[in-house]
N, C-alpha and C positions, 0 to 999 in steps of 0.2 A: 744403219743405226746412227743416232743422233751424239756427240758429244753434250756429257753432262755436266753442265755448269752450275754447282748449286750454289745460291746466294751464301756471301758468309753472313749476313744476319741471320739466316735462317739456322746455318749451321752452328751459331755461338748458342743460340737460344735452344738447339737439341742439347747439347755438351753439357750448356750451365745445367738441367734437369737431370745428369743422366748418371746413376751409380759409377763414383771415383773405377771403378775396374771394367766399364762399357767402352769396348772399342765400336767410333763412329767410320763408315767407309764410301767411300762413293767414289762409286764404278768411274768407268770412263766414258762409260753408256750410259744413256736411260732408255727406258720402254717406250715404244711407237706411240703409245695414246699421254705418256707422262712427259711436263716437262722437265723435273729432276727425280733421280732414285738417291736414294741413301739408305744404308743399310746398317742397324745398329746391333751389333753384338752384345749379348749383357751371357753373367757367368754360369747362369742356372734358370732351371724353370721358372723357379717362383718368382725371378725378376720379369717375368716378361710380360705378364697380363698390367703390372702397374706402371712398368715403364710404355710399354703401349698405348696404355692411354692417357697418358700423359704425354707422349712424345705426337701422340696422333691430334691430340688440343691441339696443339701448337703448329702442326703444320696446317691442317683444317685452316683455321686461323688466318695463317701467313696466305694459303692459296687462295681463302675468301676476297682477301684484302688483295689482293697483286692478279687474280685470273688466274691463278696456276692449278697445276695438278702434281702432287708430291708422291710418290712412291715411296712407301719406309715401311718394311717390315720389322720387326723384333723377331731378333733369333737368338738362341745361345752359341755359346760359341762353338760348341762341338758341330755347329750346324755352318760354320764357315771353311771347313777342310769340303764341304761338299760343295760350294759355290764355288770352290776353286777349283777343281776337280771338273765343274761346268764348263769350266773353260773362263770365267768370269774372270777381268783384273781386280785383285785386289790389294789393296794399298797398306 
C-alpha cells in the first residue's frame, strides 16, 4: 500500500463545504488505482447525498486540473466504527 498524501488545498476546499459537525479523515493509505483517499463522515442520512455531490464537484475538479484520482466516499458516522473495525487507521 501506498502512503496517502492528500494536498491541503484540496482538503481546505472539502472542510470549507462540509456541515460544521462532518468529520474529514484520511487514512494512511490510499487504494492501488487512487492517488489520495479521504474519507468524510457527516451525522445522518440525509446529509450524504448533498454533501456528496458537492464534495465529489470538487474533487473531480481538483483531479481534472492536477491528473489525479480522489477517493472520497460519504458516509455517516455510525459507518466509521466499521472502518475501524477494518482494520483501517483512523485519525
Amino acid at each position: 500500500m501506498k502512503v496517502n498524501q492528500v494536498p491541503e488545498q484540496l482538503l481546505k476546499q472539502i472542510r470549507d463545504v462540509l456541515p460544521p459537525s462532518a468529520e474529514v479523515v484520511c487514512p494512511d493509505f490510499h487504494y492501488e488505482d487512487e492517488d489520495y483517499t479521504i474519507l468524510v463522515y457527516v451525522e445522518n442520512e440525509q446529509e450524504v447525498v448533498p454533501t456528496q455531490d458537492t464534495v465529489w464537484d470538487i474533487t473531480f475538479a481538483f483531479d481534472a486540473a492536477h491528473g489525479t484520482d480522489t477517493f472520497c466516499p460519504i458516509w455517516t458516522k455510525e459507518h466509521k466504527r466499521f472502518v475501524a473495525m477494518a482494520g483501517e487507521v483512523v485519525k
